[in-house]
N, C-alpha and C positions, 0 to 999 in steps of 0.2 A: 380130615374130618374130626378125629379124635380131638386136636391143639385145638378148634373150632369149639367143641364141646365144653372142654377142662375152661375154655376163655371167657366160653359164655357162663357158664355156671359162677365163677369167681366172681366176675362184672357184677351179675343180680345177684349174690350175697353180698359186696361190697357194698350194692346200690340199699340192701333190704337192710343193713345193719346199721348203715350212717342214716337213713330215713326214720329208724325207731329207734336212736341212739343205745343200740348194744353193741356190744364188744363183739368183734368176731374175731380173735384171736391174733390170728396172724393178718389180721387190718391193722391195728393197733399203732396209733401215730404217740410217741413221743410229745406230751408237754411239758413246754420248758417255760418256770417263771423267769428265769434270767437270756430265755431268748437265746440260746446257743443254735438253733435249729436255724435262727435267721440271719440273712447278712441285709447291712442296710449301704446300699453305693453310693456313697459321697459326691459323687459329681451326677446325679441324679434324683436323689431322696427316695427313690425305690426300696420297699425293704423283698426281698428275695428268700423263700425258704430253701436253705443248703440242700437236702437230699432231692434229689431227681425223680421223676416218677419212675422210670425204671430201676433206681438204688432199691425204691419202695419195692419194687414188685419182684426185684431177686432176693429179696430178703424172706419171700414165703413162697421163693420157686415156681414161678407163673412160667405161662408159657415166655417165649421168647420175642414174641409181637407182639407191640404197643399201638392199640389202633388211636385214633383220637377221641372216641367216642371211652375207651379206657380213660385217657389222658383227663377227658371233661370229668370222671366219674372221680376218679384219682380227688381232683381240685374239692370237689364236692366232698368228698370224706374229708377233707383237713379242715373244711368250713364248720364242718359236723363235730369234729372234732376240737376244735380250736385250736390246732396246731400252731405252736410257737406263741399261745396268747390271743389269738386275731381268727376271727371269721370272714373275713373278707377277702379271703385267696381267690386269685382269679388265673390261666393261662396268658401270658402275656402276647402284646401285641408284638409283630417281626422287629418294629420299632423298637421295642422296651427291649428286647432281645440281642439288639445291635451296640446299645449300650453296656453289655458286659459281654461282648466281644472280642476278642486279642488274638489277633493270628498268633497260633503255636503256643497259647498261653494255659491250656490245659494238659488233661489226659493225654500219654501216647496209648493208642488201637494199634494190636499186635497182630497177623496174621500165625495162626497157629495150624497154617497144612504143614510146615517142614516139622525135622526132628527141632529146631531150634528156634524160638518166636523171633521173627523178623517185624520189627517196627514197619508198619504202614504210612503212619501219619500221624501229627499233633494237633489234637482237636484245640479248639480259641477260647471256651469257657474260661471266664475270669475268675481263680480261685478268690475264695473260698465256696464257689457253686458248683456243685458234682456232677455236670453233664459228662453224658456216658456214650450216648451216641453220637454221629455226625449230624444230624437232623433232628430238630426240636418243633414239635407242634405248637403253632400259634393260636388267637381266638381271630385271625386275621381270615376272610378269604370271601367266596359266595355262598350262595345255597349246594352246589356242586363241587367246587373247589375249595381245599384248604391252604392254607399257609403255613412254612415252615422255614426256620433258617438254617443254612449250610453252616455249620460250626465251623468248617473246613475254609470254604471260600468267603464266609459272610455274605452273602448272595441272597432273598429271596427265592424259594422255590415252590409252586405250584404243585399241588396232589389231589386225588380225587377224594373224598371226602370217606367213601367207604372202601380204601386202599388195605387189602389183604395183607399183602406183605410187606410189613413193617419191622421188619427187624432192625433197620439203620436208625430208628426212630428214639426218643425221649421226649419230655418236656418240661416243664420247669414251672414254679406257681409264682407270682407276684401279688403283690399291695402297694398300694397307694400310687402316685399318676409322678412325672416327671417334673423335674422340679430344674427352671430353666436359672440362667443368670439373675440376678436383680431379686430375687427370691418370686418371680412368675412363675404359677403354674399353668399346665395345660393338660390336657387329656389329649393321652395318644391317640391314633387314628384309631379309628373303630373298623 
């Protein structure tokens, strides 16, 4: 009840300071004229802001659950902000997602029960994007169900929209729509 509390409290300051554009401290996004914050993927024309929602959120020591209703709030401060230059951060679709994909191409996740951290696994985040967790919240899903991608497996998976325990979780902000051969664009799936 307490992590409940400290989670909801942070969320509506985050929500009350990017709505009346004031500083709340340790919200405080990083703008870059020269765009270091962003990466743009060449075989997509996506540009991708590097730090993770959760980089953001260990950096002012939040709880340890990332709901998605955070994740949405997260996107909305950098739009508030103009993170990396650009207003128009959005959660990406599982699509846009699968695109900087790479089995074993990121982070190793350590298991820290022994005296000595044993590698679990190598999550697929395509450097230079800082996913942190195995699962990454999308704007993909229903009214009830969300959408996430398995960093792990690259798999779609299914979660209930007001899912408690999120600790496996991140997510990740995106701009601009994908950008196919021939220079065609299209808009992800919605």
């Amino acid at each position: 009840m307490k992590r409940r509390t400290i989670f909801l409290l942070t969320t509506l300051s985050l929500l009350f300071c990017s709505a009346n554009g004031l500083n709340a401290g340790f919200f405080t996004v990083a703008t870059d004229s020269q765009h270091q914050m962003t990466w743009k993927a060449p075989e997509t024309g996506l540009v991708w802001y590097k730090q993770s929602c959760r980089s953001f959120r260990e950096s002012f020591g939040g709880p340890d659950a990332l709901t998605l209703f955070f994740a949405k709030s997260w996107v909305s401060h950098l739009n508030n902000k103009k993170a990396g230059g650009y207003s128009d951060w959005r959660l990406p679709s599982v699509e846009e997602y699968k695109s900087i994909f790479r089995e074993g191409a990121g982070q190793v996740v350590y298991e820290y029960r022994s005296v000595k951290p044993m590698p679990l696994y190598t999550l697929g985040y395509l450097p230079p994007v800082e996913g942190k967790r195995r699962y990454a919240w999308s704007r993909d899903g229903d009214g009830e169900q969300a959408a996430s991608l398995d960093f792990l497996s690259g798999e779609m998976k299914m979660y209930p929209r007001e899912l408690d325990v999120t600790y496996e979780f991140d997510a990740l902000a995106v701009r601009g729509s994908i950008t196919k051969e021939k220079g065609e664009k299209h808009e992800p799936s919605q």
